[in-house]
Structure formats: structure tokens, C-alpha cells
C-alpha positions in Angstrom: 89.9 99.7 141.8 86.5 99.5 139.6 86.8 96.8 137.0 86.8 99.7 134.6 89.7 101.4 135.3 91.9 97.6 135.7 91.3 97.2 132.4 91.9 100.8 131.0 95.4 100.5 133.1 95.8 97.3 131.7 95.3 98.3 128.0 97.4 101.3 128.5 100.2 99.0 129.8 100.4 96.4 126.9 101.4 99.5 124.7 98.2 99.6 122.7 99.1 101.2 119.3 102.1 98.9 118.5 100.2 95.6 119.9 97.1 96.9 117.6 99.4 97.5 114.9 101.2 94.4 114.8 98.5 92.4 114.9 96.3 93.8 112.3 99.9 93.3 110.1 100.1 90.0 111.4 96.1 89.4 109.9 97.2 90.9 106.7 99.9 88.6 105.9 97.8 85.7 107.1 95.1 86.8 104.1 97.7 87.5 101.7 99.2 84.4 102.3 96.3 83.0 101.4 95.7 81.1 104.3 91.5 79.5 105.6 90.0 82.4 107.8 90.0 79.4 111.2 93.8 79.1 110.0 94.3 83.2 110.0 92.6 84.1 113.1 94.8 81.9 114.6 97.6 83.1 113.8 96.3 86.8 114.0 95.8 85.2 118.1 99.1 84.0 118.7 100.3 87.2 117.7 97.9 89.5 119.7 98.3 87.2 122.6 102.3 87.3 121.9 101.9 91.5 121.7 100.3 91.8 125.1 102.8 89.4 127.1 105.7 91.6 125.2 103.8 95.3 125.7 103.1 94.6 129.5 106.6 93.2 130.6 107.9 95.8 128.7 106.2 98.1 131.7 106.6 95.6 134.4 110.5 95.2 133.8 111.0 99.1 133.3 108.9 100.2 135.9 111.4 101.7 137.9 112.8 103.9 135.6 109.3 105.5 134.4 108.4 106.3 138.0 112.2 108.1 138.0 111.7 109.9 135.2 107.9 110.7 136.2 106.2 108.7 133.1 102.7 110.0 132.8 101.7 107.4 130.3 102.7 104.4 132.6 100.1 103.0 134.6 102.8 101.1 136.7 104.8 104.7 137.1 101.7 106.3 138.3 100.6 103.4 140.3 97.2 103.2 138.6 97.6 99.4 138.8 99.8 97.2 140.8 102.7 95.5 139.6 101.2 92.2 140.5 98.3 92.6 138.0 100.3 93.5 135.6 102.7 90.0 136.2 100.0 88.1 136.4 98.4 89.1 133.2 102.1 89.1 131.5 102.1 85.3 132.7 98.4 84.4 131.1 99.4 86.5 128.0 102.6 84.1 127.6 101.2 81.1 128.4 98.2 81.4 125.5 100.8 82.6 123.0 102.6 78.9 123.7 99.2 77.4 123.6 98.0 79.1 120.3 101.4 78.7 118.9 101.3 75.1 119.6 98.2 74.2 118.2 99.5 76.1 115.0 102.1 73.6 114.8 105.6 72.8 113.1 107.0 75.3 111.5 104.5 78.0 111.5 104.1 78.4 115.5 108.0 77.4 116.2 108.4 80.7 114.3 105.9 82.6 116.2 107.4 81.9 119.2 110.8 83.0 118.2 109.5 86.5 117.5 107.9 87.0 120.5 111.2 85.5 122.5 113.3 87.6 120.4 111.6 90.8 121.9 111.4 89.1 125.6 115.2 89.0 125.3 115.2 92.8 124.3 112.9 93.4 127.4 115.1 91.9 129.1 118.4 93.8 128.3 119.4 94.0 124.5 117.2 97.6 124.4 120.2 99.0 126.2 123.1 97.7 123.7 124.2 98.4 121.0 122.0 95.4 119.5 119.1 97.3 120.2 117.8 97.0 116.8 118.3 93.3 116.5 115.3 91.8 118.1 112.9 94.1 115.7 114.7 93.4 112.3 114.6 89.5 114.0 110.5 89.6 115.0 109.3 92.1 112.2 111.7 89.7 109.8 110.2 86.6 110.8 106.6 88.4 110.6 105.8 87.4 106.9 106.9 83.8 108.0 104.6 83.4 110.5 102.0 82.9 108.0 103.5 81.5 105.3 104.9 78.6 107.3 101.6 78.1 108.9 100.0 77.0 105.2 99.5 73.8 103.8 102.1 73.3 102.4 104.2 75.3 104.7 106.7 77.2 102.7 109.6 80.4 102.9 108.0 83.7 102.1 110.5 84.9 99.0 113.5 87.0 100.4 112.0 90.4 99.1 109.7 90.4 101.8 111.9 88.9 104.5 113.9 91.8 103.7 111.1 94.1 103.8 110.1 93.0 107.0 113.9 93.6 108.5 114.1 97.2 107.2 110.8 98.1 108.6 111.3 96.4 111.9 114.9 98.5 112.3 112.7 101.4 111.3 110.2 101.2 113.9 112.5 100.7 116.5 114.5 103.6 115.7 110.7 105.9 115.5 109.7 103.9 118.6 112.9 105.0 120.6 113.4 108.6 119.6 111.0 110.5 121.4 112.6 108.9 125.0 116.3 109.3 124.2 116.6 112.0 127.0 114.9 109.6 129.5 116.6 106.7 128.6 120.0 107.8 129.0 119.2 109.5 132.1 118.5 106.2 133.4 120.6 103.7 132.1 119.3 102.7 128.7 122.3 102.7 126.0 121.3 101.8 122.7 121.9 102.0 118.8 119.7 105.1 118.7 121.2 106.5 122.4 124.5 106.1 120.5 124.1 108.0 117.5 121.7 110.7 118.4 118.4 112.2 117.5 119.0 113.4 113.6 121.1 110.5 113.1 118.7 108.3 114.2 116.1 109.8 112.4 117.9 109.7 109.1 119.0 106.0 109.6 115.0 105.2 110.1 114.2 107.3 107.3 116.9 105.7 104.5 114.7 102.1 105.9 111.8 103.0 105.2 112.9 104.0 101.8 114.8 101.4 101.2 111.9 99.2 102.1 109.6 101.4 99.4 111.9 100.7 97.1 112.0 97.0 97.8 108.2 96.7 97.5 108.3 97.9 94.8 110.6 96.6 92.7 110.9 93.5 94.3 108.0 91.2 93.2 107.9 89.7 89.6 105.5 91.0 87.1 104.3 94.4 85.8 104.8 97.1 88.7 101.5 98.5 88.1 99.5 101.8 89.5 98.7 100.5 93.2 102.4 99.7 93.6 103.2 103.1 92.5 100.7 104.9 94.5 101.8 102.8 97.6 105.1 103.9 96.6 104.3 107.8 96.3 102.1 107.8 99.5 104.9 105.9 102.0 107.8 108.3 100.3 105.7 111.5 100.8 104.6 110.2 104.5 108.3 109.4 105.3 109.7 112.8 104.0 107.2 114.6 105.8 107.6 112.3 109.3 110.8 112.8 109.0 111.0 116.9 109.1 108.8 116.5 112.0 111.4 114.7 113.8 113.8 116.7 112.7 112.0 119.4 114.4 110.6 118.1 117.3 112.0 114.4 117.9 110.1 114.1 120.9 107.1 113.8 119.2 105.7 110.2 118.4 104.8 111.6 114.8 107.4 109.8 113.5 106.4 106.4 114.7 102.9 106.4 113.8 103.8 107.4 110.0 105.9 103.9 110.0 103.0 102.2 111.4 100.9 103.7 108.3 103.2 103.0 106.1 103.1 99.3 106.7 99.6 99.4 106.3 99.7 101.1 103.2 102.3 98.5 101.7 99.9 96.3 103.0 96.9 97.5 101.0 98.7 98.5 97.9 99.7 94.3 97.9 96.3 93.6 98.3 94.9 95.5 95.8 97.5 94.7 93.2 96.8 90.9 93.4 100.4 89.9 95.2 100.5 87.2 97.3 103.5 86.5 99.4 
């Protein structure tokens, strides 16, 4: 295998668009946070690192059951790479997430680490309980934190945007799920959104992400002012219109990528509007 396409089967394996995602989130919070640029990047690393140990043993540990169900988006399904490359760079993916996270210290990296355990143990076997959704409202909860905790002083991000980061983190699990509810049943995988179905699960993601609207917007002191109601406009108008399509077609990955957007428009509207968590 050329050099070339390893690492084109590697970057399709670390689910790309969520580990992106994530990670510019993650470097967002670390500048509204106000933390030093050395101080941010660091943190942005320990995530990224963190996203690509949690994307590829995603794939590694489900590898069986995208070959069954004839995954053409899995490099491991399709045998494009070997299952040994893909361990191997799980293991050095883990290892420099304990290394970044240590050198950010007590409590900033302590916290970074429980995220990325927190979606190890759904890897592992929460995804197909009914405590599906657990690890995401824990990791996207704790998101804010990372970066809070990793200033000097350290300190709590205020419980608006804790909360934020719970609704949206059940959110994207429920958009990240939908579109592989048929595959996922038919080979073992049981969870929240298995349980309640395709509409339901699209209208329980969709009463989040409004939720979590609402929240930013009313949920920081001060004047609300224009950015936090065009933020506001923009994410309900994206959800409403994400969520038709999933109504529609809830195969379709539509639905996810609109919550990824959304974040990053609640993450702009912040910036522009001065807030600092």
C-alpha cells in the first residue's frame, strides 16, 4: 500500500468531520476562555489527539459489523487498511492524548482525559444501551471545562454553558446515529435512538438543539444584543429545516452536519458579542 493511500484510509477511519469538528470547538472555547495562544494550542492538541484515538477505535472495535452490513465508508470493512494499522495508530493517538493532557496539568488535563474515556467506554459498549446518549452529554458537557480549567486561575465555566454543552452533545449523538439505525439493529447495536425510532429520535435531537438556542441566548448576563439574536435566528431556521430533512429521508447525514454548524454558529455569535465563558 503507497504511503498515500495509508493515510487517506487512515483519515477516513478516525471519522474525519466529527474529529475536525470537535477540535476546531475545542480551539474556540480555548480563545473564548481567554486562554495564551501556547496554552490554547495545547489544549486544541490534547483534543485532536483524544478525537483520533476515539474516531479510529470506533472502526477498529466495530469492524465486524461494517464488513456485515457491507460499509462502503469503512476503510477496515473494505479492507483498504489492516486492522493492525489502525491499532497501532489508536495506541499512539492514546498515548499523546495522556502526554498532552498531562503536561496541561491539574484540573484542566484530568478533565480532558475524562472526555475522551467517557467516549472509550461508549466504544466499548454503552452505544448499544440504553445509556447511549450518556457519554456525549458527559464529553461535550465537560467540553467548555477543558478550557476553562486549564487557565490561570483554573475556574468552573458557569452552568449555562455546561448545560449548553449537554444538550448539544445528546443532540449530536442522536443526528450522528440516525442515518445507521437499520444497520445497527441488524447487528446488535440497541440504543436510546434504536429504542425510540427514527421521528422520535429526530424530534428529541431537534427540542436540544432548541433548547440549547434558547439557553445561549438567554442565559448569559447583560444586554442580549443583535449577534445573539442572529445566532439565535440562524441555528432555529438550520434546525427546522435539518430536521424536515430527516423527517424525510433520515438516512441522510443532513441532519448531523446542521448540528455541527450550529455549534459553530453559537460559537461565533459568542465571539462577536464579546462573551467570554
Amino acid at each position: 500500500m503507497s504511503s498515500w493511500r495509508l493515510i487517506r484510509a487512515l483519515a477516513l477511519s478516525c471519522h474525519p468531520i466529527p474529529s475536525v469538528a470537535v477540535t476546531a470547538m475545542s480551539a474556540g472555547l480555548a480563545a473564548l476562555a481567554g486562554l495564551p495562544v501556547g496554552r490554547g494550542a495545547l489544549v486544541t492538541a490534547a483534543v485532536f489527539t483524544g478525537q483520533l484515538s476515539i474516531g479510529w477505535s470506533n472502526d477498529y472495535l466495530d469492524a465486524e459489523r461494517d464488513r456485515a452490513v457491507l460499509r462502503p465508508d469503512k476503510p477496515l470493512a473494505t479492507g483498504a487498511v489492516r486492522p493492525r494499522i489502525v491499532g497501532i495508530a489508536t495506541a499512539v493517538a492514546l498515548v499523546s492524548t495522556f502526554t498532552l493532557s498531562t503536561l496541561l496539568g491539574w484540573p484542566g488535563g484530568a478533565v480532558a482525559l475524562i472526555t475522551v474515556l467517557t467516549a472509550w467506554a461508549y466504544n466499548l459498549g454503552l452505544k448499544a444501551t440504553i445509556l447511549s446518549w450518556l457519554p456525549y452529554a458527559i464529553a461535550f458537557g465537560l467540553s467548555p471545562a477543558i478550557a476553562t480549567l486549564s487557565a490561570s486561575p483554573p475556574r468552573w465555566p458557569a452552568a449555562w454553558v455546561l448545560t449548553v454543552g449537554v444538550l448539544l452533545g445528546v443532540a449530536a449523538h442522536l443526528g450522528n446515529v440516525l442515518p445507521d439505525l437499520g444497520d445497527d439493529v441488524a447487528t446488535g447495536i440497541h440504543g436510546l435512538a434504536h429504542k425510540i425510532g427514527a421521528r422520535a429520535t429526530a424530534l428529541t435531537a431537534t427540542a436540544m438543539l432548541l433548547t440549547a438556542s434558547a439557553v445561549i441566548l438567554f442565559g448569559p448576563a447583560g444586554h442580549l444584543g443583535s449577534w445573539r439574536w442572529t445566532g439565535f435566528g440562524a441555528a432555529v431556521l438550520i434546525t427546522c429545516a435539518a430536521t424536515r430533512l430527516a423527517f424525510r429521508d433520515p438516512s441522510s447525514r443532513r441532519f448531523f452536519f446542521a448540528i455541527i454548524l450550529i455549534a459553530a454558529l453559537n460559537l461565533v455569535s459568542f465571539g462577536f458579542s464579546g462573551i467570554r465563558i
